[in-house]
Structures are given as C-alpha cells and as structure tokens.
N, C-alpha and C positions, 0 to 999 in steps of 0.2 A: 427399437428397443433401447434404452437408457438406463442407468443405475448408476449415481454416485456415490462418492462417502461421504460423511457427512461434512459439513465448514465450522469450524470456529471463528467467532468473532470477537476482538480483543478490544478491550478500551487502553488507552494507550499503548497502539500497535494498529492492527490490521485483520484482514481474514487469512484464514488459514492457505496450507496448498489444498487443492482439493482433487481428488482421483474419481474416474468415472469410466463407464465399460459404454460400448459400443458392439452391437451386436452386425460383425462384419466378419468376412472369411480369413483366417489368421494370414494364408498368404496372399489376400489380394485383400488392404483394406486402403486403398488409394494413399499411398506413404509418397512422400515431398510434395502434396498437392495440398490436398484435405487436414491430411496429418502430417504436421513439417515439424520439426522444433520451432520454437518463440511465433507458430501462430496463434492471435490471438482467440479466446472462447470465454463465450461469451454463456450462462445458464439463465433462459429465464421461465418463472414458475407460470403455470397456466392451469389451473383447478376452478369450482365453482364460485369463490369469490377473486378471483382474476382471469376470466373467460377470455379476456383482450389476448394472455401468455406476456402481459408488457409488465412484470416484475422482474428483474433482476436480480439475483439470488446470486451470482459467481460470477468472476469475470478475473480472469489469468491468461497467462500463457505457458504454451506444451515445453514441457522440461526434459518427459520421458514418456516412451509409449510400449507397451509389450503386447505382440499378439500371445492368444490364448488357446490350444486342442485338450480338451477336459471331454474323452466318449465324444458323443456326441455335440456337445456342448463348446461353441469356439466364438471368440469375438478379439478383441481389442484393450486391455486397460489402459489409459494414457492419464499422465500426472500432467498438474499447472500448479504453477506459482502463482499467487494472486497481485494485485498492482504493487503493494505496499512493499514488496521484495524489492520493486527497480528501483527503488532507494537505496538500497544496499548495493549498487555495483559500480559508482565512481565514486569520487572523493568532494567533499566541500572544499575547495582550495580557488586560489584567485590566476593558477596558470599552471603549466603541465612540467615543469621541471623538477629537480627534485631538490632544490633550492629550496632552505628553511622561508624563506620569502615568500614560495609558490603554495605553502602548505598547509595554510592556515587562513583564516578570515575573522577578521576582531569586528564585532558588530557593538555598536557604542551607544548608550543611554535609548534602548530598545524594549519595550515587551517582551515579553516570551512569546505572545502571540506573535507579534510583526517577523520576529528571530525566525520562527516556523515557519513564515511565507516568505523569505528572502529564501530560504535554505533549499524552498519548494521551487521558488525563481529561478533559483540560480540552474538546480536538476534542470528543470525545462530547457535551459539557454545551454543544457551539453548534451542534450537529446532532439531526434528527429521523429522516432517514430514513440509517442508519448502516452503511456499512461497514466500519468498523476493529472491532474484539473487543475488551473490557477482559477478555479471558480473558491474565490475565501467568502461569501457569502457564509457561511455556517463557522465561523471562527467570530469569537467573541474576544472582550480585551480582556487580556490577564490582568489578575491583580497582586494587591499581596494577602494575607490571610487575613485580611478588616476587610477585605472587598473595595480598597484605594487604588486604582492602576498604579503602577510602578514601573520603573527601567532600571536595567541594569547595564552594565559592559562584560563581556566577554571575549573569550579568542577560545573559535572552534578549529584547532592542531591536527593535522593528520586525523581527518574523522571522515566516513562516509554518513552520506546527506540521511541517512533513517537515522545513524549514530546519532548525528548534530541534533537533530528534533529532538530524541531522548533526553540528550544532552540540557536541552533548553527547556524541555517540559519540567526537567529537576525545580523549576522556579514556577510551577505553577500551585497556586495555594492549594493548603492541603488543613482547610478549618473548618468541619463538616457541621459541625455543632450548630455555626454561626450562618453557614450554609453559602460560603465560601471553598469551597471542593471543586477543583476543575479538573476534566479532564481532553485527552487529545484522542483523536484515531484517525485511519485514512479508509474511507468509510469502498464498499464494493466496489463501485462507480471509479473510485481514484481523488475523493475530494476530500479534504483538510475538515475536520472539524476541532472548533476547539468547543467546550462548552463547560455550563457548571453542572454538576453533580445534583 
C-alpha cells in the first residue's frame, strides 16, 4: 500500500520534495536498511496506459521519515528531496579555501546555455554518488531576444551550482511575441533542459 503527495514541477527549477506513506509497522519498518537517510527513491507510475510501471513520476532522496499509530491505522511517512536540490549543497568555486581566488569562476564569451553545462560539469567532478545527468542532449543554444545566439562574460562569486544556473538563465531571452522565450529545468530524471517556450 502507497500514497503520496502530490510533485510540482517548475520550469526554471525542478520538482518538488515529495512525501509518501508506506503501509509498514511503526516500530519495525526496516530503518538503516530500506529506509536510511539519502537513500535514493525512485516512483514509477504503472496504470492502463503504462502497464510496463516504466514511467518515472519522482525520483529523490530520504531527508525525513516518521513512523505513524492512528487506532488502528499505522504505517510510515518518509520525505525526498528531488535531484534538482543536490545543486544546492556545494559551491561553484575553482578549489576549497576560502581564498577570494578559490571562490568564484569567470566563464568568458559563453552562452548561457554552455555556462549551465559547465556549472553541471563542474557538480559532477565534486560528486561521487550522482544525481544530476551530463546527458545535455535536451539543451538548446541561448540566444538573445531576435533569436541570434549570443555570449557573454561573467564571474559566478561565492554561489552554489542551482544559484549559478539562476544566475545564468537571467540571460536567457525573454521575447515571447517574436517566439524567442526560453526556458531551463532539471527535468525528474536529473537532466538539463534548456528549451524555447
């Protein structure tokens, strides 16, 4: 038995955390095995037009879990963070001191797109156990608001790597008329998309 809450999905951002019950005995629902903190989970849907169950609907890791005795009624709720969070927990920086040196990265006559997959690179090369994709297959070239690609230079200063992304989507056209609208997310899965509107 399963029930979760519901997901938001953000265009430039992510999905939501998402909370789900587990229908298990409050005090034996196999905790540091099944249920640890930062294991990963994985939701996928399986109804009459996805019979396989191979859709992927959520995919985080365990933050918080609470057993549950309601009468008769007792199970489990446990919270996830979705991938697009483990952007947020180191820094865009070129080394670990705290040296004005170590703490910034000046990316020079770049897209906003490219900016986004260095930023995504770089995460990867401070992580071992990974959920973001360097799969950029689904990013497109930024341009400017005529639909010209464009580069610009920057220095992303003491910012963690979701920050930096924000940071760099600020330069993605925004001319909807003309049908030059882009936008960014980091889609269930953990992959980059940039696209136009």
């Amino acid at each position: 038995n399963f029930r979760a809450s519901s997901i938001v999905r953000e265009i430039n951002g992510g999905d939501s955390e998402f909370t789900f019950e587990l229908a298990r005995k409050f005090d034996d629902f196999d905790e540091n095995v099944t249920i640890k903190f930062n294991n990963r989970i994985r939701v996928y849907l399986k109804d009459s037009y996805h019979p396989l169950g191979d859709m992927l609907i959520a995919y985080g890791y365990i933050v918080a879990y609470s057993p549950f005795l309601n009468g008769k009624n007792e199970g489990l709720s446990v919270t996830c963070l979705s991938a697009v969070s483990k952007l947020s927990n180191d820094f865009y920086r070129t080394g670990n001191s705290l040296d004005a040196s170590d703490l910034g990265i000046e990316l020079a006559s770049k897209r906003a797109d490219e900016m986004m997959q260095a930023m995504i690179t770089h995460y990867r090369s401070t992580e071992t156990n990974l959920m973001i994709s360097d799969d950029f297959t689904n990013v497109e070239q930024t341009t400017d608001g005529a639909g010209t690609p464009t580069t610009f230079t920057t220095r992303f200063f003491n910012m963690k790597h979701l920050d930096a992304i924000r940071e760099a989507a600020k330069f993605l056209p925004k001319n909807k008329t003309d049908g030059h609208w882009q936008y960014w997310r980091i889609s269930t899965d953990g992959k980059l998309y940039v696209k136009t509107l």
